[in-house]
HTML snippet that shows the backbone in 3Dmol.js (N, CA, C, O; Angstrom):
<script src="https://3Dmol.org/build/3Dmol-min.js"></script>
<div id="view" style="width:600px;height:400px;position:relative"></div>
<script>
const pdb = `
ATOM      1  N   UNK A   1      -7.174  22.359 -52.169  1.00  0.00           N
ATOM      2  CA  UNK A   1      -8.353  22.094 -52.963  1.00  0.00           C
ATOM      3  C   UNK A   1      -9.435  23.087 -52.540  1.00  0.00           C
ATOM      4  O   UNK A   1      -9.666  23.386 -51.368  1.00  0.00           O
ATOM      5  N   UNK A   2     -10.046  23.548 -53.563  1.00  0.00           N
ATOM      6  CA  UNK A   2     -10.921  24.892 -53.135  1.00  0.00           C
ATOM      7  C   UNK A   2     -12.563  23.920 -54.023  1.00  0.00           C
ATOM      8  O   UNK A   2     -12.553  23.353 -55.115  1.00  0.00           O
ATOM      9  N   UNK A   3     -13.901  24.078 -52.927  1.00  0.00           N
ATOM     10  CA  UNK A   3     -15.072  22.925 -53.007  1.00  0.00           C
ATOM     11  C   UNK A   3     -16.175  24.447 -52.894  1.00  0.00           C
ATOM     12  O   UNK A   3     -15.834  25.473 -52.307  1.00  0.00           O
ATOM     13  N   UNK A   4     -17.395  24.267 -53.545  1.00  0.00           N
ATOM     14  CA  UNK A   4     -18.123  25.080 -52.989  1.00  0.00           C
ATOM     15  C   UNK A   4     -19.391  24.376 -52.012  1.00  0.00           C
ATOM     16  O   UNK A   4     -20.105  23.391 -52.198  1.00  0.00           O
ATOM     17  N   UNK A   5     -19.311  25.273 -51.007  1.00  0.00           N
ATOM     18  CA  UNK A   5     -20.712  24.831 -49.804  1.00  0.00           C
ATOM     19  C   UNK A   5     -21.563  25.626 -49.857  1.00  0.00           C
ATOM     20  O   UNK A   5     -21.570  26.567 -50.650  1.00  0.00           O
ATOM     21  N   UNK A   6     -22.615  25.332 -48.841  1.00  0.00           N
ATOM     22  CA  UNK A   6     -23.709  25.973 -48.526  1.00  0.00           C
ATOM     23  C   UNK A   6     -24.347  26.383 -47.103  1.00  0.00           C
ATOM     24  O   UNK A   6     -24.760  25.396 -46.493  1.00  0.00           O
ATOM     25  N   UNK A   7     -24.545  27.766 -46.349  1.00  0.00           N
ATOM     26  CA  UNK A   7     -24.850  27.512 -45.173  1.00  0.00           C
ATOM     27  C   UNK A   7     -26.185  28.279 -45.161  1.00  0.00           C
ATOM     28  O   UNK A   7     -26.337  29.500 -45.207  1.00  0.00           O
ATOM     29  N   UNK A   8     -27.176  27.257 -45.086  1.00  0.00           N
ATOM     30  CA  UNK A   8     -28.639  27.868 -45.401  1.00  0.00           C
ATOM     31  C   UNK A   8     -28.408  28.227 -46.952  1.00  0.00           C
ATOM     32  O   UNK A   8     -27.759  27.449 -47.652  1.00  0.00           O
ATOM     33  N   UNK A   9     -28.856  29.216 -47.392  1.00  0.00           N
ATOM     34  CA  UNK A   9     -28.939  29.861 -48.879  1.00  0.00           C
ATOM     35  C   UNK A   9     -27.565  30.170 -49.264  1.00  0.00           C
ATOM     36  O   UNK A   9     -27.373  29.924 -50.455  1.00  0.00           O
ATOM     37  N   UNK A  10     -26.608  30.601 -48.684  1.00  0.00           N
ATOM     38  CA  UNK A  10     -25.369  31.438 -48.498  1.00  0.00           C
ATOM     39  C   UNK A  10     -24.652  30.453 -49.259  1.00  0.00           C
ATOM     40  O   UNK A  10     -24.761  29.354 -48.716  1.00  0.00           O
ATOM     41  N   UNK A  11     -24.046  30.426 -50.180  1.00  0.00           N
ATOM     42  CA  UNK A  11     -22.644  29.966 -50.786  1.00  0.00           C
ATOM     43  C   UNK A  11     -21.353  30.496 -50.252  1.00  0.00           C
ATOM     44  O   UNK A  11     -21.156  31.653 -49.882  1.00  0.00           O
ATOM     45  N   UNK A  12     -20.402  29.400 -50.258  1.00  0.00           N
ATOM     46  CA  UNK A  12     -19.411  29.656 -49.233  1.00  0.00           C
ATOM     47  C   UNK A  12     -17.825  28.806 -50.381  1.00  0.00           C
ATOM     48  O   UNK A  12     -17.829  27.726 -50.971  1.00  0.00           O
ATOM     49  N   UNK A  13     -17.081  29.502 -50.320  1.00  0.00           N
ATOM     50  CA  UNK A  13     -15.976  28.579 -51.109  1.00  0.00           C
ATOM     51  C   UNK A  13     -14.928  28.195 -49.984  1.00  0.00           C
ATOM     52  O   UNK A  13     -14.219  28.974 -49.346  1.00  0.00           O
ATOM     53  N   UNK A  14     -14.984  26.987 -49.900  1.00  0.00           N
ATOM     54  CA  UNK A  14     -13.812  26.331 -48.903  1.00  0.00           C
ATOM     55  C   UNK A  14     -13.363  25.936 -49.160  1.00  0.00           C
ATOM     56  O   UNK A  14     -13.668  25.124 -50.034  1.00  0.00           O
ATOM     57  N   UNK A  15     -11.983  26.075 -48.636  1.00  0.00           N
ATOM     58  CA  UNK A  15     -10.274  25.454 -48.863  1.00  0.00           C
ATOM     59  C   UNK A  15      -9.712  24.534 -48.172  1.00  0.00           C
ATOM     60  O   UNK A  15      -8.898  24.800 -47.287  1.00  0.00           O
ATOM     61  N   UNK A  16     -10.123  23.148 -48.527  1.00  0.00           N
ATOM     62  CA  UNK A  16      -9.395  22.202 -47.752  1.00  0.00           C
ATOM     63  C   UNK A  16      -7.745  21.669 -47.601  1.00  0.00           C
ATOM     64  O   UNK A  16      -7.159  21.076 -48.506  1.00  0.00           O
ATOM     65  N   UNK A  17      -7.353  21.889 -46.744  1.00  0.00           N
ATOM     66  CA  UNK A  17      -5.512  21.218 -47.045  1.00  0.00           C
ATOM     67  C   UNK A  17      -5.433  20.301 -46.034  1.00  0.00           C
ATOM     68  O   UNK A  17      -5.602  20.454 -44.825  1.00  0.00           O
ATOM     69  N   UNK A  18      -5.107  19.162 -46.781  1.00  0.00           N
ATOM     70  CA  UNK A  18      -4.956  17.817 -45.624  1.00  0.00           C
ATOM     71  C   UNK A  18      -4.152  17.806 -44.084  1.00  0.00           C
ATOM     72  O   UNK A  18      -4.088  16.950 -43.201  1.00  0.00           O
ATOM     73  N   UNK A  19      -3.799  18.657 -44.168  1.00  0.00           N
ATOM     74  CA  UNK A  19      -2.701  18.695 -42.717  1.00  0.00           C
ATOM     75  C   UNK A  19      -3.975  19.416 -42.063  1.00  0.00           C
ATOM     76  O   UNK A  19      -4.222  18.957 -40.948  1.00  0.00           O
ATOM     77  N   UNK A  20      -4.911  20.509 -42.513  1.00  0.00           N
ATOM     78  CA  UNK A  20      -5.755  20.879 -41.243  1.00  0.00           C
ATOM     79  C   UNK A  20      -6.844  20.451 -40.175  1.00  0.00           C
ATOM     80  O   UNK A  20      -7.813  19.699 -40.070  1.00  0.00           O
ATOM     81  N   UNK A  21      -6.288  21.152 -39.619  1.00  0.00           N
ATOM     82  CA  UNK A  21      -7.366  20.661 -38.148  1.00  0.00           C
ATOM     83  C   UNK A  21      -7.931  21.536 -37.468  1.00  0.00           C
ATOM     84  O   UNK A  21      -7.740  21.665 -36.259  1.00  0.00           O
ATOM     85  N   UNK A  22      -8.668  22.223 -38.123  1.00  0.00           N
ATOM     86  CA  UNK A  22      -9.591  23.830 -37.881  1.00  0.00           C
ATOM     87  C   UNK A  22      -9.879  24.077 -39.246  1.00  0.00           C
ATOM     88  O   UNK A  22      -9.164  23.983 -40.243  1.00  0.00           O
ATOM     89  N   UNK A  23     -11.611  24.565 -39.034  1.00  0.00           N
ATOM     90  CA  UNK A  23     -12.487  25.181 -40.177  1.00  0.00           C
ATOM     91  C   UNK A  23     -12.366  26.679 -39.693  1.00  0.00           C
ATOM     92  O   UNK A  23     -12.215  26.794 -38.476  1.00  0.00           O
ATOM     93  N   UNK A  24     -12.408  27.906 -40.463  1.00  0.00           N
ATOM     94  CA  UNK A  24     -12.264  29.275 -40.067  1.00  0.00           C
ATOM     95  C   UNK A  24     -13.716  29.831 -41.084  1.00  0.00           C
ATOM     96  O   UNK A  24     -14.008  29.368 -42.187  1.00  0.00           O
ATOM     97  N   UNK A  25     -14.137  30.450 -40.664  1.00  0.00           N
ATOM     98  CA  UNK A  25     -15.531  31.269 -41.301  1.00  0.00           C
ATOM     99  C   UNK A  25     -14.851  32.876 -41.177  1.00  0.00           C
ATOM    100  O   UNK A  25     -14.041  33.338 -40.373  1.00  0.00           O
ATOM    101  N   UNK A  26     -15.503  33.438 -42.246  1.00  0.00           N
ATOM    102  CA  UNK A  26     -15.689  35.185 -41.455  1.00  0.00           C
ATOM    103  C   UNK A  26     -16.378  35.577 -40.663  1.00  0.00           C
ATOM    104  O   UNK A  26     -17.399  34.936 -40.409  1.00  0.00           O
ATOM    105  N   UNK A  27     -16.257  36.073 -40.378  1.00  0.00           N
ATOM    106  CA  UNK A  27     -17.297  36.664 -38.815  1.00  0.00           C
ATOM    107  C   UNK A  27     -18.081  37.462 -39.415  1.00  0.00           C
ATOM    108  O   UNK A  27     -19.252  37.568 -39.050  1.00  0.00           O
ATOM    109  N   UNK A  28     -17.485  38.296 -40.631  1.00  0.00           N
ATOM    110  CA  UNK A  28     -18.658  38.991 -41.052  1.00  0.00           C
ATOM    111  C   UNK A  28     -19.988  38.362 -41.615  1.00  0.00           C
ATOM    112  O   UNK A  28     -21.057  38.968 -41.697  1.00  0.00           O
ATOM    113  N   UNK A  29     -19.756  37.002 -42.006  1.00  0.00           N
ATOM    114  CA  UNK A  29     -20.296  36.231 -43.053  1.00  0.00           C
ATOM    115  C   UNK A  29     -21.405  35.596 -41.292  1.00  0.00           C
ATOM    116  O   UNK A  29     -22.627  35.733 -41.351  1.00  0.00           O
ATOM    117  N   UNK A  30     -20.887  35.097 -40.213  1.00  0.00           N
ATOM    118  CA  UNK A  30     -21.292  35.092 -39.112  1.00  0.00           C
ATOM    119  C   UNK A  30     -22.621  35.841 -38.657  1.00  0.00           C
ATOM    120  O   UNK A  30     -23.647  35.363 -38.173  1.00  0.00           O
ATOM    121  N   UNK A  31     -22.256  37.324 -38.994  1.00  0.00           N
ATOM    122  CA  UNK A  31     -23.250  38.469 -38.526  1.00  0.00           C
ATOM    123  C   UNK A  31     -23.954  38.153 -39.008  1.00  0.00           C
ATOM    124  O   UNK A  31     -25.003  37.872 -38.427  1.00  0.00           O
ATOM    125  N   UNK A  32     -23.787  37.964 -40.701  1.00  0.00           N
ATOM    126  CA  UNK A  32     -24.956  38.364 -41.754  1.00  0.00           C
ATOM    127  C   UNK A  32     -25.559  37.102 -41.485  1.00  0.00           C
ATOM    128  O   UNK A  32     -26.740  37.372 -41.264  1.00  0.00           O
ATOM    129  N   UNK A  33     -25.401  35.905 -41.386  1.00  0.00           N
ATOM    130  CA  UNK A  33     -26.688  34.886 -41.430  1.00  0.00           C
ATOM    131  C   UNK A  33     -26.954  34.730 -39.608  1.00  0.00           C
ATOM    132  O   UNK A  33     -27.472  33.719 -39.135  1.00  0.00           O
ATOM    133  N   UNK A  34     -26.633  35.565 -39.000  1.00  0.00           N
ATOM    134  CA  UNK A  34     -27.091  35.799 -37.438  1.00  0.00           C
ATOM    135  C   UNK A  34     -26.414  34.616 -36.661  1.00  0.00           C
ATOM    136  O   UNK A  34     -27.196  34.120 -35.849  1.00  0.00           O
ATOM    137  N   UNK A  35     -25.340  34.105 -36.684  1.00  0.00           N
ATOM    138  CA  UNK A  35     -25.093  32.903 -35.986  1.00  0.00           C
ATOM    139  C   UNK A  35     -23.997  33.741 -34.688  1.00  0.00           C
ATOM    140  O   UNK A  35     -23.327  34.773 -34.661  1.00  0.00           O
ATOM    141  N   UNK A  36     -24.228  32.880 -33.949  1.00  0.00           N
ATOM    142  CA  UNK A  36     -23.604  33.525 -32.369  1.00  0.00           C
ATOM    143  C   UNK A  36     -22.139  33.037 -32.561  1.00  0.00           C
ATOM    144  O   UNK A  36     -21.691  32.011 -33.072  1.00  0.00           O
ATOM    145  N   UNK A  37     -21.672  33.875 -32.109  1.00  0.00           N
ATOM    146  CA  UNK A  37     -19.925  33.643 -32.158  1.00  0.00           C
ATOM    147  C   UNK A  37     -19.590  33.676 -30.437  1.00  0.00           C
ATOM    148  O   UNK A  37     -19.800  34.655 -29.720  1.00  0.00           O
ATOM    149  N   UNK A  38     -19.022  32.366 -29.984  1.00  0.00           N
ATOM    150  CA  UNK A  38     -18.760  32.584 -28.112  1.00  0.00           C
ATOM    151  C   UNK A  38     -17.424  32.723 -28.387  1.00  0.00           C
ATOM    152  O   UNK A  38     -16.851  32.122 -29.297  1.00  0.00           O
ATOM    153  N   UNK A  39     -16.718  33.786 -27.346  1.00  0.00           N
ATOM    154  CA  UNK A  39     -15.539  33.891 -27.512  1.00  0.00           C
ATOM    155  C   UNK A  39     -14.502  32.879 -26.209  1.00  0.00           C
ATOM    156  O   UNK A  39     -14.726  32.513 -25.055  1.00  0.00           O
ATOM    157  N   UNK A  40     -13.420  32.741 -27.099  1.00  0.00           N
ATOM    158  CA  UNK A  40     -12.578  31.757 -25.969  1.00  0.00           C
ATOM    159  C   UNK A  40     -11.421  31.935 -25.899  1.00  0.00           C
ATOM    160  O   UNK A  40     -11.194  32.783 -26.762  1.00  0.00           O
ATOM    161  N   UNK A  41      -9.962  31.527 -25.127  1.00  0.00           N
ATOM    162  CA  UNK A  41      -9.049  32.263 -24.966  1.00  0.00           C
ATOM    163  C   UNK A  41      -8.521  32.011 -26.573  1.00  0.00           C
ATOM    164  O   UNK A  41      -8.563  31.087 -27.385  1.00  0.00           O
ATOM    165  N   UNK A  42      -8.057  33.255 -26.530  1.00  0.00           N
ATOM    166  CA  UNK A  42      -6.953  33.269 -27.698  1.00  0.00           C
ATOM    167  C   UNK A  42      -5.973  32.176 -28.166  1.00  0.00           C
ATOM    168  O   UNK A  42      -4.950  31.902 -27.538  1.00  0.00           O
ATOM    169  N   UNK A  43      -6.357  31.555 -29.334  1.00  0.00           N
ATOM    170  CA  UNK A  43      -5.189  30.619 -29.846  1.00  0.00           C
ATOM    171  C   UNK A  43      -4.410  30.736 -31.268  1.00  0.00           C
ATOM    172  O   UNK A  43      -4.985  31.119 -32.286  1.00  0.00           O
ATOM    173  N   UNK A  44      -3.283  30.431 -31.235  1.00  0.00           N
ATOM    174  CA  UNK A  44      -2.739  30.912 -33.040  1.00  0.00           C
ATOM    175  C   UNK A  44      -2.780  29.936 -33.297  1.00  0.00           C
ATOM    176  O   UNK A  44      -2.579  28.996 -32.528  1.00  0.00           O
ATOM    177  N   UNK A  45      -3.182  29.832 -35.010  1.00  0.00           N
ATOM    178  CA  UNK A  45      -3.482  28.921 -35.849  1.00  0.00           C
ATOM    179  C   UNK A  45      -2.222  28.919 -36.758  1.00  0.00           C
ATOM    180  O   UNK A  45      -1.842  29.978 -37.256  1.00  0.00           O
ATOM    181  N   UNK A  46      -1.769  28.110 -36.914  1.00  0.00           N
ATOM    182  CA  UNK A  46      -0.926  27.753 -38.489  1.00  0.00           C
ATOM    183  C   UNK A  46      -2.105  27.516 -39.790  1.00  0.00           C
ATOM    184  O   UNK A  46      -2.968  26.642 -39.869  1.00  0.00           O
ATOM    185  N   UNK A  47      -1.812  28.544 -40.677  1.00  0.00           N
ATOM    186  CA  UNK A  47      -2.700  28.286 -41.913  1.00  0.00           C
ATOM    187  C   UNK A  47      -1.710  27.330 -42.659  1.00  0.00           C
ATOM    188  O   UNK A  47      -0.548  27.057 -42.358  1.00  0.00           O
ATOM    189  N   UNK A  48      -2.533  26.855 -43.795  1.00  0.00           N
ATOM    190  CA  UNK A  48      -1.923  26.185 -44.761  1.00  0.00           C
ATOM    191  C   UNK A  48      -0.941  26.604 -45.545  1.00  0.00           C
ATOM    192  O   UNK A  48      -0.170  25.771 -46.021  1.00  0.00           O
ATOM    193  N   UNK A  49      -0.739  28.457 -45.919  1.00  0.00           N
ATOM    194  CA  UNK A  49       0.005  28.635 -46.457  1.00  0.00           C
ATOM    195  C   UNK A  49       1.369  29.048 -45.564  1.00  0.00           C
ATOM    196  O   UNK A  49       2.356  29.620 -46.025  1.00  0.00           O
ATOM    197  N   UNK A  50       1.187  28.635 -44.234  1.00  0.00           N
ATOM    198  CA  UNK A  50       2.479  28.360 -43.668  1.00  0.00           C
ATOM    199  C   UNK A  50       2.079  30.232 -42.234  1.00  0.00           C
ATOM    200  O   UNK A  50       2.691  30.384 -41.177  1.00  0.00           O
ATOM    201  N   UNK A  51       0.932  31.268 -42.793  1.00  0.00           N
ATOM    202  CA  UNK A  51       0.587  32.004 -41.891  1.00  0.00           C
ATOM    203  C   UNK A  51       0.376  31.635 -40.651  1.00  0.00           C
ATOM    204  O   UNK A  51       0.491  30.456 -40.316  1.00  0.00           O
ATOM    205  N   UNK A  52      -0.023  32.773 -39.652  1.00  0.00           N
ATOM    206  CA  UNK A  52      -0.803  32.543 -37.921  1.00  0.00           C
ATOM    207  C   UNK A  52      -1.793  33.167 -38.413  1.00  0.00           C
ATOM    208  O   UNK A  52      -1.837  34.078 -39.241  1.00  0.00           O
ATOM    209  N   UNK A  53      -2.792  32.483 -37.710  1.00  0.00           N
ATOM    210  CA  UNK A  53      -4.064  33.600 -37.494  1.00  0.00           C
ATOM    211  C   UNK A  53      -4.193  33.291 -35.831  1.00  0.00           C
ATOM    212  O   UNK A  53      -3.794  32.334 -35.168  1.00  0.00           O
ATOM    213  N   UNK A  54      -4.913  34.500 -35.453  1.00  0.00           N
ATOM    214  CA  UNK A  54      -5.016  34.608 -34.193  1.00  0.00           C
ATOM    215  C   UNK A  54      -6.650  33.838 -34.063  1.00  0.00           C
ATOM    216  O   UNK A  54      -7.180  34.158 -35.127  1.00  0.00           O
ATOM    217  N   UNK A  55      -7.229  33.353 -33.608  1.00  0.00           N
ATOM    218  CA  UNK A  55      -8.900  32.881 -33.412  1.00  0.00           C
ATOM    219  C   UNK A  55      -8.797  33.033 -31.650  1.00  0.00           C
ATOM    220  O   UNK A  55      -8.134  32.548 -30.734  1.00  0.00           O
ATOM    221  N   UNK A  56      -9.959  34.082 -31.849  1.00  0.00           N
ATOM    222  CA  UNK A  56     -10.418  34.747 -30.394  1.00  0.00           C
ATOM    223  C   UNK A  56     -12.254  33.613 -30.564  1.00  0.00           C
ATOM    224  O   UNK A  56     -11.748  32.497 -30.680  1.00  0.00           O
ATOM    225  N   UNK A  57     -12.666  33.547 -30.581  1.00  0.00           N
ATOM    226  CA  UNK A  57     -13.992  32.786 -31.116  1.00  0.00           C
ATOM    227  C   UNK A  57     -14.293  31.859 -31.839  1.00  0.00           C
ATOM    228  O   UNK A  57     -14.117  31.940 -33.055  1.00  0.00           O
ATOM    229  N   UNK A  58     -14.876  30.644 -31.189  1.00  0.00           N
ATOM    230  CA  UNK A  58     -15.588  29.977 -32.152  1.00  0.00           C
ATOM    231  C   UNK A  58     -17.297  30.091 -32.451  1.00  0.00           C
ATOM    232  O   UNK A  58     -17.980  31.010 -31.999  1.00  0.00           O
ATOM    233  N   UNK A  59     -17.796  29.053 -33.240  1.00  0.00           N
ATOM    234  CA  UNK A  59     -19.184  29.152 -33.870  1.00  0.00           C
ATOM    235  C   UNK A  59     -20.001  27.503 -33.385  1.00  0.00           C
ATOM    236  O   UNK A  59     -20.401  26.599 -34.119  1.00  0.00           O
ATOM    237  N   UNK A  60     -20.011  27.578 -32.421  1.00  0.00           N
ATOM    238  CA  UNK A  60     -20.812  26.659 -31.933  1.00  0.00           C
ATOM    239  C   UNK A  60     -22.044  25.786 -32.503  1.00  0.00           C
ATOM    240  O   UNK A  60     -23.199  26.212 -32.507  1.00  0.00           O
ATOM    241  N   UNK A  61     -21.601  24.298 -33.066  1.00  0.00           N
ATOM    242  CA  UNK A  61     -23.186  24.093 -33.515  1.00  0.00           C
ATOM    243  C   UNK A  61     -22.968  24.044 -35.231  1.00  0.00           C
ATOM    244  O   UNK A  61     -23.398  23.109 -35.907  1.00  0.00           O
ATOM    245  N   UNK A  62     -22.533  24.731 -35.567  1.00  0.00           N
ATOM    246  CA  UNK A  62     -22.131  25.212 -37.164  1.00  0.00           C
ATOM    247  C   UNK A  62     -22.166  24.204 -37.647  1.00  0.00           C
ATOM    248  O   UNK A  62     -21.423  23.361 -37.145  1.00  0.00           O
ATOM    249  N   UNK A  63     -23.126  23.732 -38.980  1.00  0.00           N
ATOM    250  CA  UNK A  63     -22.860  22.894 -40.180  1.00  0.00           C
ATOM    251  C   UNK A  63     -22.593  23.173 -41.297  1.00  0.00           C
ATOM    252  O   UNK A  63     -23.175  24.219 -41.585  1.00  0.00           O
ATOM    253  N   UNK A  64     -21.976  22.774 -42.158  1.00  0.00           N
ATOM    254  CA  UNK A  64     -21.925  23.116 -43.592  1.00  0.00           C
ATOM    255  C   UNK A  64     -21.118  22.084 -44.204  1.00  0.00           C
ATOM    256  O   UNK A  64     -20.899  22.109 -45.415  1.00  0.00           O
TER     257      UNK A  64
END
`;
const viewer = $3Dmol.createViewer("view");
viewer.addModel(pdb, "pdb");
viewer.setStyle({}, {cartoon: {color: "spectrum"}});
viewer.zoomTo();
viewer.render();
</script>
């Protein structure tokens, strides 16, 4: 299911799939509204469409 959000002014389209258990942002999207990214050890993610992503960082604090 694809929902649209908001972080501050910024529109954001997010993809929810019931099995997940991790939100992922861009980092570029990160820079641009200035939010701090702390980095932590490396973990692979299973995406929904069955991918890995690697996540070196999270976003501490983050609402949307």
């Amino acid at each position: 299911m694809k929902v649209i959000g908001k972080i501050e002014k910024q529109t954001l389209h997010i993809l929810v799939h019931y099995k997940s258990t991790h939100n992922f942002l861009n980092s570029s999207l990160t820079r641009r509204l200035q939010y701090e990214l702390t980095a932590i050890n490396s973990i692979i993610i299973q995406a929904a469409n069955g991918g890995e992503m690697v996540c070196k960082s999270v976003c501490k604090g983050l609402k949307w």
